[in-house]
C-alpha positions in Angstrom: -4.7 31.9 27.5 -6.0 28.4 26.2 -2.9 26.9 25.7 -3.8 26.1 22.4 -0.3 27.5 19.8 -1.5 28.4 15.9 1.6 28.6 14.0 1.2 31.5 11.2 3.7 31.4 8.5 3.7 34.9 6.8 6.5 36.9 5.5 4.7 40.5 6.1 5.9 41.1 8.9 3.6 43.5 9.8 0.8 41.4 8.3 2.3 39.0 10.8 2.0 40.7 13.6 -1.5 42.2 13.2 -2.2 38.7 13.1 -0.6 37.5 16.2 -2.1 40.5 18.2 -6.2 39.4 17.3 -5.4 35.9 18.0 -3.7 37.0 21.4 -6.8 38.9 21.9 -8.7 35.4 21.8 -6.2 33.6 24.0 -4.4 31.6 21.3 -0.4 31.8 21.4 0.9 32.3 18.2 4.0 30.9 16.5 5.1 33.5 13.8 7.7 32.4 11.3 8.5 34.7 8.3 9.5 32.1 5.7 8.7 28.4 4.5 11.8 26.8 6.4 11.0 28.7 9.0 7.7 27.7 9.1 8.6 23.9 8.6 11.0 23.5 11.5 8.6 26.0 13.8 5.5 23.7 13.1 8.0 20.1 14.4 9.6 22.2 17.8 6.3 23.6 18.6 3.6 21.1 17.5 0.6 23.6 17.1 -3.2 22.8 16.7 -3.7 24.3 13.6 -1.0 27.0 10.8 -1.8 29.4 8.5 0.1 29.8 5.8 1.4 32.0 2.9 1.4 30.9 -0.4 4.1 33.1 -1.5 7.0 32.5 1.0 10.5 32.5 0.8 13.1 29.9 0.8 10.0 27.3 0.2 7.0 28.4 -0.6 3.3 27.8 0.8 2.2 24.7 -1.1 4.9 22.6 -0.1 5.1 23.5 3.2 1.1 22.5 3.5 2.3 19.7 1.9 5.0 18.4 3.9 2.9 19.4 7.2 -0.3 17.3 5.8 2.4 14.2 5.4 2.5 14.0 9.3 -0.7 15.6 10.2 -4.4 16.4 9.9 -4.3 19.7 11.6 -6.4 22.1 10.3 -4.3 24.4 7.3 -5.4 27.6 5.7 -3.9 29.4 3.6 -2.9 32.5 2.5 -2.7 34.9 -0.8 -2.6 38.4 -2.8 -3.3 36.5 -5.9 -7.0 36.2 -6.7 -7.0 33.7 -9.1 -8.8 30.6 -9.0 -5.5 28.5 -9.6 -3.7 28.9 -6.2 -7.2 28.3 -4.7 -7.7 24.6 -6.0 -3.5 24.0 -5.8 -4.4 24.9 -2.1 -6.7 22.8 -1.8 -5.5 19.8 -3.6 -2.4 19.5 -1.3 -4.5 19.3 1.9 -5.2 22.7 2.8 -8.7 23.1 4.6 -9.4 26.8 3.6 -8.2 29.9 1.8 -8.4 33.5 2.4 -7.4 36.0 -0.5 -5.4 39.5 0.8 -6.5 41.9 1.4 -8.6 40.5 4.3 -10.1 41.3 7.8 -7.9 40.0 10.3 -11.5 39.8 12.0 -12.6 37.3 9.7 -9.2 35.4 9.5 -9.9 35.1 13.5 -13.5 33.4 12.8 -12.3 31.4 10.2 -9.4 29.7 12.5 -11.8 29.3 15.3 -14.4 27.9 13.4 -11.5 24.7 12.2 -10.4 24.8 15.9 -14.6 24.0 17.1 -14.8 21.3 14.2 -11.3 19.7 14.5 -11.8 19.8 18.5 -15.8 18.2 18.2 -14.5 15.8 15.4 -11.9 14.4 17.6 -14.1 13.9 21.4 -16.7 12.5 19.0 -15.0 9.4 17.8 -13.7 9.1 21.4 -17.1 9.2 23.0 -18.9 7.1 20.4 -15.9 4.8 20.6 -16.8 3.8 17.2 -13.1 3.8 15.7 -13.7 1.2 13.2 -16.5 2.3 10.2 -17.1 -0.8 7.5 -19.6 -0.2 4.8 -19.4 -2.9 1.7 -16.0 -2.1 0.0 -14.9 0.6 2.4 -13.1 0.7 5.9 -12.7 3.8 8.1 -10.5 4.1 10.6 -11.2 7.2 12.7 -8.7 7.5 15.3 -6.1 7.0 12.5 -7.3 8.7 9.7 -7.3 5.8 7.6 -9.2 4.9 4.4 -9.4 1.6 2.9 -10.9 0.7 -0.3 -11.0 -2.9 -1.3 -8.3 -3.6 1.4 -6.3 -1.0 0.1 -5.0 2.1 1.8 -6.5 5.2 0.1 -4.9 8.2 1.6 -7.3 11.5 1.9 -7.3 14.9 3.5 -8.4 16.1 6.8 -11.2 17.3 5.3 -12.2 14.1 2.7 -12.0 11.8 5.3 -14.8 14.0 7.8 -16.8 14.4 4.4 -17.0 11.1 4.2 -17.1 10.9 7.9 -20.6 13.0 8.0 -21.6 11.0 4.9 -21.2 7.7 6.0 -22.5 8.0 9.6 -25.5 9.6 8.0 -26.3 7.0 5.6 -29.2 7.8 2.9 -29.7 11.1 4.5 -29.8 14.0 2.3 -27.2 17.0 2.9 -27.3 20.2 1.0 -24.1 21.7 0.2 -24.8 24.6 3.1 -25.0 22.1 5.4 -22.0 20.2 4.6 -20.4 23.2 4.7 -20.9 23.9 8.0 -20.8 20.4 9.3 -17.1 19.9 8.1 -15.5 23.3 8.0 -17.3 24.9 10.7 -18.9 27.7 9.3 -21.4 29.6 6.9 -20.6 33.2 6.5 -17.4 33.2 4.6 -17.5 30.1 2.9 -17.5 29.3 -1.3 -19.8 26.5 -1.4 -18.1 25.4 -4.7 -15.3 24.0 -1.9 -18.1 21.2 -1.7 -18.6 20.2 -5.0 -14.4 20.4 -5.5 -14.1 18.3 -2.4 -16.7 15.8 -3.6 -15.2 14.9 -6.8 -12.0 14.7 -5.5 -13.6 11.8 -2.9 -15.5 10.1 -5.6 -12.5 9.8 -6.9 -10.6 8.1 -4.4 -13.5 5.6 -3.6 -15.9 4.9 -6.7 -14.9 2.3 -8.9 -16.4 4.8 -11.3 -16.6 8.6 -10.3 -19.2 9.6 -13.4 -21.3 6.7 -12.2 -21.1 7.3 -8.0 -22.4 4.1 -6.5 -21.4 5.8 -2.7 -21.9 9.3 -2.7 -25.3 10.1 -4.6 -26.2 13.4 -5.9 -29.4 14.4 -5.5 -30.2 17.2 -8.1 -31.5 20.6 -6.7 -30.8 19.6 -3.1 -27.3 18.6 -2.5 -25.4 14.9 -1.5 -26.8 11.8 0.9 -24.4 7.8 1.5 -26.0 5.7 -1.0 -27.9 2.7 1.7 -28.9 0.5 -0.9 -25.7 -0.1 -2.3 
């Protein structure tokens, strides 16, 4: 075993426990909790590395479970769903969730999913402590990368696990072009399962949050038929 615990909120239990038996397989100790209070108070005794979590829960649901776990910490979060509509996807997603599976699924690809977050989340973290860089200033921006921390203009800008290493890759890359593949693999770890749109919803979300004007991106450049670079000659 690795030590590391995944907590998996899911309240199938069978689905559950199919679950907890592949990630066994690959050495990870699983925290299964069968509803969204559950969940909540498994995820503060137990501190895991990384939950997956049903959208449809009882006694609180999914979403504001994700939510109340991204308040405290940038562990990675996927999600889970029998509803195949778009809409959960992008509420998922807009809370803080890093990923999202619909049902019925592989419990094979589940597996490669979470250790793909695991590899990126693990790299992302002994690479600020080996570059020892925990300060990034770029004009009107400061990142703090031990803490997470965005500010714009002085002001704190709060952003997900995964906006804050998109603009991680972006700005340590500066006026180097990325294509939405390779963003994709660069900040959620993986190719094969992936919807690239995740990028293009994740990039206006952090124009957003850092553009004086999103429509007119003075950071975050697109370059048309090739994908994203850090604007240098701001």
């Amino acid at each position: 075993m690795n030590g590391d615990k995944i907590l998996v909120v899911e309240d199938e239990k069978e689905l559950g426990e199919l679950v907890r038996d592949y990630l066994y397989v690959e050495g990870y100790t699983t925290i299964l909790a069968h509803d969204g209070e559950e969940g909540l108070a498994q995820f503060h005794k137990e501190k895991p590395i990384l939950a997956v979590l049903d959208i449809m829960l009882p006694n609180m649901d999914g979403i504001e479970v994700c939510r109340r776990i991204r308040k405290e910490s940038t562990i990675p979060i996927l999600m889970m769903s029998a509803k195949k509509s778009d809409t959960d996807k992008i509420i998922g997603l807009g809370i803080g969730a890093d990923d999202y599976i619909t049902k019925p699924f592989s419990p094979g690809e589940l597996v490669a999913r979470i250790k793909a977050h695991l590899r990126r989340y693990k790299h992302f973290s002994n690479q600020s402590e080996e570059e020892n860089q925990d300060i990034m200033e770029y004009k009107d921006l400061k990142l703090d990368v031990k803490r997470y921390e965005l500010y714009v203009k002085g002001e704190k800008v709060t952003l997900t696990a995964k906006e804050f290493k998109l603009l991680y890759v972006l700005l340590s890359n500066k006026g180097q072009v990325f294509s939405k593949e390779q963003l994709y693999e660069k900040v959620w770890g993986y190719t094969d399962f992936g919807d690239l749109n995740t990028v293009t919803v994740y990039m206006s979300k952090l124009r957003d949050k850092i553009e004086s004007e999103s429509t007119k991106p003075q950071y975050i450049e697109t370059v048309w038929g090739v994908g994203y670079k850090f604007n240098d000659s701001v």
